[in-house]
N, C-alpha and C positions, 0 to 999 in steps of 0.2 A: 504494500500500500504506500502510497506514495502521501508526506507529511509535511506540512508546513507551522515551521513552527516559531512563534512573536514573542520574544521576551527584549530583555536588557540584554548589548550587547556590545557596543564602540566605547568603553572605558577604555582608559591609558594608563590604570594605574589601580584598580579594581580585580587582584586576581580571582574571589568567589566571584563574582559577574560573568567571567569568560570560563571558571571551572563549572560552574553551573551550567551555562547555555551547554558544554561541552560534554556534561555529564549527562543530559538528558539527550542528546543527539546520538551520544554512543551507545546507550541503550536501548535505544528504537533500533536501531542501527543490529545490533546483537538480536534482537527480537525478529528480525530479517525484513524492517518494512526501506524504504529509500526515503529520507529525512533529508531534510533543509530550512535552515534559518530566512525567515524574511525580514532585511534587514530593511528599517521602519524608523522614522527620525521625527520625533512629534514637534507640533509647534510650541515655541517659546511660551514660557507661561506670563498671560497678561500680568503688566503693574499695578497694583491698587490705584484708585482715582482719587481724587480729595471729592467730599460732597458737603456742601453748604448744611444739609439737613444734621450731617454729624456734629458740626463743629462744639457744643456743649461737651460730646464725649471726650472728643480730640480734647480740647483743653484740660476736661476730668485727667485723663490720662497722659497730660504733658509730660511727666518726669520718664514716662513709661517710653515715651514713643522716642524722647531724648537717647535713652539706655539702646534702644532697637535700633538707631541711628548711626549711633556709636559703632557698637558692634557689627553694624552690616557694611560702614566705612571701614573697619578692621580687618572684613573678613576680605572684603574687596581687594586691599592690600596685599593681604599674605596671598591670596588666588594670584594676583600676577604676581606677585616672584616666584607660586610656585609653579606657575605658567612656565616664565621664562626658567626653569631649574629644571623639571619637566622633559624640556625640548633636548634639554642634554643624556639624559638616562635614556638605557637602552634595554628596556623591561621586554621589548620584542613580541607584544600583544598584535600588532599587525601581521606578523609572521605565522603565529600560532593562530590567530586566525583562519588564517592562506592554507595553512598547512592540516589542519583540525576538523575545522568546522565547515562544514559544504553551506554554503547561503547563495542568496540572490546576488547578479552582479548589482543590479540598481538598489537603490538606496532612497525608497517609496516617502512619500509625501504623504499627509492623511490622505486630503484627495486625490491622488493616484491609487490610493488601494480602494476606495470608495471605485474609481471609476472604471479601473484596470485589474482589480485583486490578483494576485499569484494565484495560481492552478493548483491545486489538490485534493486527494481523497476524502483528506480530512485535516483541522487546523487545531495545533494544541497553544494555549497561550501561557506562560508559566516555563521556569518558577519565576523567583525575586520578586521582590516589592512593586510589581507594578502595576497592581489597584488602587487604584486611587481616583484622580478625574478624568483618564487620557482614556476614553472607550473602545478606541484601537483596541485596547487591550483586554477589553472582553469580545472580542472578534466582531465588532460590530460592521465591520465592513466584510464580512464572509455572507455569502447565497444565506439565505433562510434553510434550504434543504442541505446544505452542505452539514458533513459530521463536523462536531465541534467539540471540542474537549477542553476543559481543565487541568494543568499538573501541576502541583503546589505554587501556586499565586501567592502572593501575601498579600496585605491589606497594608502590611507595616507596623501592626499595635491598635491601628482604627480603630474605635467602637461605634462610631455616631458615625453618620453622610447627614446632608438638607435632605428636606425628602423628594426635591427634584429628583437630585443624585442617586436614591435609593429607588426610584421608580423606574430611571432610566436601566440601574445596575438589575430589575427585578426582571425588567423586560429581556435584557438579552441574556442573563442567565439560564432564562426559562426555554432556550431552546438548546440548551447543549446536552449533549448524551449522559458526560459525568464532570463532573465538581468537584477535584481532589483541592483542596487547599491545605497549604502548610502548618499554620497555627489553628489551636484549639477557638482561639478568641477568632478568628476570620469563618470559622465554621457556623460559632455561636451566631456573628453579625449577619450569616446567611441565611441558618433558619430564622431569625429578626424578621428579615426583610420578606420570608414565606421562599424561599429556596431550601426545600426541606430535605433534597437529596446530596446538598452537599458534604463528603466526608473528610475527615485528615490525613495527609497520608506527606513522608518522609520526604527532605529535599532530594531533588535529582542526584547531588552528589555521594548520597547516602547507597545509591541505588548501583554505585561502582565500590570496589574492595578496591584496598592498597596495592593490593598485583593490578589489577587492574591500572591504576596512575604512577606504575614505578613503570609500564610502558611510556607514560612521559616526562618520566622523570629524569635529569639531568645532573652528572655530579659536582658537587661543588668541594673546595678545598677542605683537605681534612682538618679539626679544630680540637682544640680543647676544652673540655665543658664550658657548655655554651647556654644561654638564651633567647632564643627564636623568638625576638616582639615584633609584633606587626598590629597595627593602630590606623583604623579606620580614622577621618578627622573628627567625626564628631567629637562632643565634650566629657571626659572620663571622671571614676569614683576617687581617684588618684591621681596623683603626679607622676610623669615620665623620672624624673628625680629621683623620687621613691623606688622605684624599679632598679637604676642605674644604682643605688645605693645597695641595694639588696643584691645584686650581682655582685659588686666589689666584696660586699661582708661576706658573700663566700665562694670569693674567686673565679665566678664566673664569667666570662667574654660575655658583650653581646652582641646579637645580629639583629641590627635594625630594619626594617621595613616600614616604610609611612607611606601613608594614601591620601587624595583627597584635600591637599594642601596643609598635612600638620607639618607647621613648622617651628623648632627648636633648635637647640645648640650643639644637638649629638649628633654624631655621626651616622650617615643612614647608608644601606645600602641596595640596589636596583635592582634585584635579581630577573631573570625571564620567569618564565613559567615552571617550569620544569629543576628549577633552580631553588622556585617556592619552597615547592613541593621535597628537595633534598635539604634544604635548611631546616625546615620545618620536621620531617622524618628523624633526621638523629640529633635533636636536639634534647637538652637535660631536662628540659623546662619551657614549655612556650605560653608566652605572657601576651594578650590579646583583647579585644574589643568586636571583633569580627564573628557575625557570626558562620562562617563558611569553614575559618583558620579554628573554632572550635570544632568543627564537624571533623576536621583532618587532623587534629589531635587525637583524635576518638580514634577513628579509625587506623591511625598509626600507632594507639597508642601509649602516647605524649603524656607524661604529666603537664598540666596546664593551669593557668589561672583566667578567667572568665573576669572581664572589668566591665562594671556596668556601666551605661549611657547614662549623662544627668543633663541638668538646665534646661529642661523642654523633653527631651530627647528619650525620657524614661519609656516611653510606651514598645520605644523598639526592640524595649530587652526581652520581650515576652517571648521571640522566638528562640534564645537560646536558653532561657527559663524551660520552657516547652522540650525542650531536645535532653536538658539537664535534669529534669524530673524525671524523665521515661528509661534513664539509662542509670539513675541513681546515685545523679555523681552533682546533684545541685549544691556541696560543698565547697564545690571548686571554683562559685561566684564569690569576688569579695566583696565581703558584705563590711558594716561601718566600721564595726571592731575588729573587725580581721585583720590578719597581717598575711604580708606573701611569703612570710616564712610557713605560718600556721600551714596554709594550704601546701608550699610545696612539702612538706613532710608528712604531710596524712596519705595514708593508704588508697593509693587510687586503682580503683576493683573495677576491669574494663570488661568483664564479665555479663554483666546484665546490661552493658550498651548490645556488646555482639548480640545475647539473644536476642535484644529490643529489634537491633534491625534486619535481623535474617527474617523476624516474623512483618516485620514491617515491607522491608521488600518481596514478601512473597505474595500480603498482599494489594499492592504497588504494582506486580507482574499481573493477579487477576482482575484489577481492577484496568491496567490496559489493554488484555486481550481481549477483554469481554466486552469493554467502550469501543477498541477497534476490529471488534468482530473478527475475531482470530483465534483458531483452535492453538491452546497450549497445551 
């Protein structure tokens, strides 16, 4: 069967972004159907407008929108230097691309998929966070008759939509075959909204083993005990400091990875792909924010420590909350009074993840044969 399948996918510095699209193509792929990414570039998101009628709020909230001003002038900054810093690394995601993942040559417009949609049997949309208001991404530009499917979407932490949003979202749900969603909390907001067939079911990356990614996997110089941190930008439970502290107290190296424009005074380094994936394998310890680089602890593993999102940003922790409760290992979030000593010394029992996802991907396999009508 031939599979077209819309997620996230042109980061530059985002390895779960490209291990995910990558991990769900090679498993279609293993399953014997002919998969391909349609690559999809949505439009920019409107600016807020100023409106006369708000202005009592606006003023209520002057100190507020001061603080939001502040920091979106800040953030603005560090984006271009890490623009310009960026252009110099050679993480080699266009390559791994080229080499990887089969997509479209064109690079679709909303109204081009609206007018011209790519061809196939069937369209899966998923995984990564991209529910939210872009409806590309609930395939709303596929035929009405065309198969449609779900593979772990996330919502990001959502609970609420307007209920425009949720009427719109009610609408095109209601014709797709199945509705695997990643989190518990994106299941819940499904049946909410009268989407009662939607279930939970494991990220794509989950749905490949370690042999599986030591085929892309790349070697990298051998070290001595080390710390594999990789840090998403958003804003952590902790300080980079703290960490950097903690490695010296006992003699750790580390190996820096930053994404997304964090920038700091430590030394970072750019790895490819496959490079990720060997830093991250034999490391003593990997310290992180990401939820992807937890998923590859697991799997390889890894003693790790899990650092939660703050300042706005709490809701996105719930998918590695989610991953960390099912496999029994929600000790290894730090929490207020923890320390990264506490956690790396505690007994990490990788035991009940393995069974968690052999049962999880097996049923992952039935739940795709059966949406793409295929005897397994």
């Amino acid at each position: 069967m031939k599979i077209g399948v819309i997620t996230f996918w042109d980061s530059q510095d985002n390895y779960g972004q490209l291990l995910q699209c990558y991990a769900l193509q090679t498993y279609l792929k293993k399953m014997g159907h002919e998969v391909y990414l349609i690559k999809y570039k949505g439009k920019p998101i409107a600016k807020p407008q100023f409106k006369w009628s708000g202005l009592f709020r606006y003023l209520m909230n002057f100190p507020i929108y001061v603080s939001l001003f502040r920091d979106i002038l800040i953030n603005r900054f560090k984006m271009h230097k890490y623009q310009n810093r960026i252009s110099e690394d050679n993480r080699g995601f266009d390559l791994f691309r080229k080499r990887y993942i089969v997509s479209t040559t064109k690079i679709y417009s909303e109204q081009e998929l609206y007018d011209t949609p790519p061809q196939a049997d069937a369209y899966i949309c998923g995984s990564d966070q991209i529910w939210g208001g872009d409806f590309v991404y609930y395939l709303s530009f596929v035929p009405l008759d065309s198969l449609k499917i779900a593979y772990a979407p996330s919502f990001g932490g959502i609970t609420r939509m307007s209920s425009e949003c949720e009427e719109q979202v009610r609408k095109y749900l209601s014709n797709f075959t199945f509705i695997g969603v990643r989190e518990q909390s994106g299941v819940d907001l499904c049946h909410r909204i009268g989407i009662e067939k939607a279930v939970k079911v494991v990220d794509p990356t989950l749905l490949l083993s370690s042999v599986d990614y030591n085929s892309i996997r790349q070697k990298t110089p051998v070290r001595k005990a080390y710390i594999f941190l990789y840090l998403l930008g958003n804003p952590i439970a902790c300080s980079v400091s703290d960490i950097f502290s903690f490695a010296r107290a006992n003699n750790f190296e580390v190996v820096y990875v930053a994404s997304q424009g964090r920038l700091d005074s430590y030394e970072k380094t750019s790895p490819q792909i496959g490079e990720w994936i060997d830093y991250l394998a034999n490391a003593d310890l990997v310290v992180t924010n990401s939820f992807h680089c937890t998923v590859f602890s697991l799997l390889f593993n890894r003693k790790f420590v899990a650092i939660p999102l703050v300042k706005g940003f709490e809701r996105m922790n719930v998918r590695i909350q989610d991953l960390l409760s099912e496999s029994q290992l929600e000790s290894a979030i730090l929490q207020e009074n923890d320390t990264l000593d506490q956690i790396y010394h505690m007994n990490f029992d990788f035991k009940p993840f393995q069974e968690y996802r052999e049962r999880e991907v097996k049923k992952a396999h039935s739940y795709l044969c059966n949406s793409l009508n295929k005897k397994c």
